[in-house]
C-alpha positions as CSV (number, residue, x, y, z in Angstrom):
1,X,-48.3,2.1,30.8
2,X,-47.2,4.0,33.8
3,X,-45.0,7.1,33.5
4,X,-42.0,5.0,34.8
5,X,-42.1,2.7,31.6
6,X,-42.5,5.4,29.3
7,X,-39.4,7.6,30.5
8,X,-37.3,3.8,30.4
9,X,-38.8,3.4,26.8
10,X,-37.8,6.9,25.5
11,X,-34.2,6.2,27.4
12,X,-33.7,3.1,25.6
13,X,-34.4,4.5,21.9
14,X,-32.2,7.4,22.7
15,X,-29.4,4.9,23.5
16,X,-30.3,3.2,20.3
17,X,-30.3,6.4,18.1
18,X,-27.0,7.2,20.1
19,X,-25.5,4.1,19.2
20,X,-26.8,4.1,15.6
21,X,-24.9,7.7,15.2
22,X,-21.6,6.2,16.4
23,X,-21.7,3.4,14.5
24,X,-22.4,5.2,11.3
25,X,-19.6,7.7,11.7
26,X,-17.5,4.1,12.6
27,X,-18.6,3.0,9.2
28,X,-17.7,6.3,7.4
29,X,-14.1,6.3,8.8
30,X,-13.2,2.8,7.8
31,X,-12.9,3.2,3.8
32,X,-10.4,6.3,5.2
33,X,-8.6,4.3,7.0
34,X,-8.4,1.4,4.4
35,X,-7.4,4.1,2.2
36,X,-4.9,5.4,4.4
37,X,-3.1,1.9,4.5
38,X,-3.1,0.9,1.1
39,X,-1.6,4.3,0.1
40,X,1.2,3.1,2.8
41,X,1.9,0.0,2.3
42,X,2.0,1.2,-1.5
43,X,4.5,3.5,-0.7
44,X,6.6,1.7,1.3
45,X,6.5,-1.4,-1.4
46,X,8.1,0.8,-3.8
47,X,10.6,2.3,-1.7
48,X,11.5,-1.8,-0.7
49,X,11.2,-2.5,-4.4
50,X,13.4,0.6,-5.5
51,X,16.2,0.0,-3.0
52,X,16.3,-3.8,-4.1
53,X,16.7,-3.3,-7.8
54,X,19.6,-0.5,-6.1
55,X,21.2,-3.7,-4.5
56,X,20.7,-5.8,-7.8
57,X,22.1,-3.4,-10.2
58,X,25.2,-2.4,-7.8
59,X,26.2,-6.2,-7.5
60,X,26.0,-6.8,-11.3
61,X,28.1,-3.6,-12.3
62,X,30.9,-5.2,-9.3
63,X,31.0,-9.0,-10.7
64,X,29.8,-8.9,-14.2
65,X,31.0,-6.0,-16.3
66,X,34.4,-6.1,-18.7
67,X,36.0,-3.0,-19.1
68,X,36.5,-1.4,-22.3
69,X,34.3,-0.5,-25.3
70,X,32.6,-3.6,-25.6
71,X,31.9,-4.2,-21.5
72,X,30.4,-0.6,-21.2
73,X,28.3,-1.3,-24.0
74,X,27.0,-4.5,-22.4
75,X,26.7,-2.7,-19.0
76,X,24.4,0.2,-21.2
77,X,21.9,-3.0,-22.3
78,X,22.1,-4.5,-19.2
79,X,21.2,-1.3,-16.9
80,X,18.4,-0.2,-19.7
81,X,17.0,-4.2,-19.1
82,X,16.9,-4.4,-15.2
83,X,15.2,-1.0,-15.6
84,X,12.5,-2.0,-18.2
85,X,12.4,-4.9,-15.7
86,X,12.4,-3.2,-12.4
87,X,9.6,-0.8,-13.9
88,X,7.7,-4.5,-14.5
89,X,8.7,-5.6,-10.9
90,X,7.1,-2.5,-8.9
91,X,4.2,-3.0,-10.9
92,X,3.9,-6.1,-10.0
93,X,4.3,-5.1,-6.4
94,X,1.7,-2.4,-6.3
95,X,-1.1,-4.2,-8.2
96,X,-0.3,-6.9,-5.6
97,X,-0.6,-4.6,-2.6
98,X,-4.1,-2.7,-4.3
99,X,-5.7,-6.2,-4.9
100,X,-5.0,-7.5,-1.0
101,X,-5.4,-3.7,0.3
C-alpha cells in the first residue's frame, strides 16, 4: 500500500468511529425522550380525564338531584360513586397510555 491509501483508510475508520459515537449518544437519548412523552401524555390524560368527570358530575347535580333530605342524601351516594368510579376511569387512562407509551 502506498501512503495515499493508508491516510484514506485511517480517514475512513475515523468517520466510522465518529459516526459510531453519534449514534450511540442518539441511542442514549431516546429512552429520555420516550420517557419525557409518556410522562406527558400521562399528565395531560389525567387533566382530560379530571375535567370530564368535572363535566359529568356538574350535569348530574343540574338534572338529577331532588331537593330536600332525601335528594341530598342521594346526591352524597351519587358524588362518592362517580368518584370511586372516576378514580377507576383515570386508571384506566394511564395504564392505557404506559402500555402504548
Amino acid at each position: 500500500m502506498n501512503e495515499k491509501h493508508i491516510q484514506q483508510v485511517l480517514e475512513i475508520e475515523k468517520q466510522a468511529q465518529e459516526i459510531q459515537e453519534q449514534a450511540k449518544r442518539e441511542a442514549q437519548e431516546i429512552p429520555v425522550r420516550a420517557e419525557q412523552e409518556a410522562q406527558a401524555l400521562i399528565a395531560k390524560a389525567k387533566t382530560e380525564a379530571h375535567e370530564e368527570a368535572r363535566k359529568i358530575l356538574a350535569e348530574a347535580q343540574k338534572g338529577g338531584v331532588e331537593p330536600g333530605a332525601e335528594g341530598e342524601a342521594s346526591s352524597g351516594d351519587f358524588e362518592a360513586s362517580a368518584r370511586k368510579n372516576f378514580d377507576k376511569a383515570v386508571a384506566f387512562v394511564l395504564e392505557r397510555v404506559i402500555g402504548r407509551a
